[in-house]
C-alpha positions, 0 to 999 in steps of 0.5 A: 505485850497482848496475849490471846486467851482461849478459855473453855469455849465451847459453841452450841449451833441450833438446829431443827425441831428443836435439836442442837449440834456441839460443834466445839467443847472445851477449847482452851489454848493460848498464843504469845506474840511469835506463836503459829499456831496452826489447827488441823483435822477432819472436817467437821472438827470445829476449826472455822468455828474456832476461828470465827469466834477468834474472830468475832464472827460469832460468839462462844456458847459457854467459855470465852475469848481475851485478848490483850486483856480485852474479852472479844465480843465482836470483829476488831482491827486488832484482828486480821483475816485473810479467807480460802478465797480473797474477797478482793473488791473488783472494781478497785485496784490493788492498792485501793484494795489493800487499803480499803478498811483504812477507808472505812476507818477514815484514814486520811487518803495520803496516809492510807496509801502510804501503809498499803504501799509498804504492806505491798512491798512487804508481799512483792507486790508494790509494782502492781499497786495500781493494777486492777485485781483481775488483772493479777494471778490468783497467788498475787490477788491472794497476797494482796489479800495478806497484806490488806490483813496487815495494813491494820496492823492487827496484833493476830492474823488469823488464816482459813484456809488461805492457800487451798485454792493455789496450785501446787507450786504456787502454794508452796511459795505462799507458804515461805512468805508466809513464814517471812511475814510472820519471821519480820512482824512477831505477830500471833498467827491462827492458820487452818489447814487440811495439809499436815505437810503444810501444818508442819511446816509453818507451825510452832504449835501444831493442834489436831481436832477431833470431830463431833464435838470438836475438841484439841486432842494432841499438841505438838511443838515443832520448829521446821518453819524456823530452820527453813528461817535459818537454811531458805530450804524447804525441800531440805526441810520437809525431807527431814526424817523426822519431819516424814516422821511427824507427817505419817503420825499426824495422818494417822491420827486425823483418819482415826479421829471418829474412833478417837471422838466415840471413845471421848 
């Protein structure tokens, strides 16, 4: 099964006058098939970098980035993205949407809709399937944006972000889909966030960055997203002493990340 190996990747952001700024030093990190990662920190600490080299938005500076063997030198199939804001086209509807890069991989029509319907289904949303985007709530148009990720049957979903923009109830049942996606289709997921709540919740392995440069300071494996698996109570989870516990110290350790990058 395909691996994601992150080896060394540091990225070099040119500035002015001749100046440059380390915005990532020395990531490494690997995901298994199953594994949910989320990273955390600051602004600044390089997380969207990360990602858009996961991606292949941009290329690493030094280090590199493999997957299944294969070094990722630019966007692939292989990798979904689902961004802060959806990016849905609006003029087309929401099964056209979900199917859009089947289109561009020239899929046959009846094929396409075939796929876009069952990732539809997956998210709730088979019944809108013929609806324009704007005629759908911000939490549906973001789901459609989920399952237009998972149409190309990516081995890894990759995540910026994806529910800053929702409300807070609505949000928190994002938050469980997400987990039931991730629970029915084992795939690797690389979610940013700046809620530990949220990270805590959804991770198996939770990484805190430290700003200028970004670095991964602190790991922490963890199985809440499991257990809400396991109860389908999220309230009994995220009461969990130990859950409070971890919150309060991931916290603290996000408001002390320049000290903790001076000290580097």
């Amino acid at each position: 099964m395909a691996k994601l190996q992150i080896s060394h990747v540091s990225v070099n952001y040119a500035g002015t006058a001749g100046g440059s700024t380390l915005a990532l030093s020395d990531v490494n990190l690997a995901l298994d098939p199953g594994d949910f990662v989320v990273a955390l920190g600051a602004s600044g600490c390089g997380k969207t970098t990360l990602l858009s080299c996961i991606a292949g938005f941009m290329q690493p500076s030094e280090g590199e980035i493999v997957l299944g063997g294969r070094k990722v030198e630019g966007p692939g199939a292989e990798r979904g993205v689902v961004f802060q804001k959806h990016a849905l086209m609006p003029w087309l509807n929401v099964v056209d949407n979900v199917a859009f890069g089947l289109r561009m991989r020239h899929v046959p029509k009846a094929e396409r809709d075939r796929i876009a319907l069952d990732k539809l289904r997956l998210v709730g949303l088979e019944k809108f399937a013929r609806h324009p985007v704007y005629q759908i709530s911000g939490g549906m148009q973001q789901r459609v944006g989920l399952a237009r990720a998972l149409a190309s049957d990516p081995e890894v979903m990759l995540m910026d972000e994806p529910l800053g923009a929702l409300d807070a109830l609505t949000r928190e049942q994002q938050q469980e889909l997400i987990l039931d996606l991730w629970w029915k289709t084992r795939k690797m997921f690389f979610f940013i966030t700046h809620s530990v709540e949220e990270a805590l919740f959804l991770a198996t392995e939770l990484i805190v960055m430290t700003p200028s440069p970004g670095r991964i300071a602190h790991r922490y494996r963890v199985e809440f997203g499991r257990r809400f698996i396991d109860n389908r109570d999220a309230r009994k989870v995220k009461a969990d002493p130990e859950f409070i516990r971890l919150r309060e110290e991931i916290l603290q350790l996000i408001h002390s990340a320049p000290d903790v990058a001076e000290a580097a």
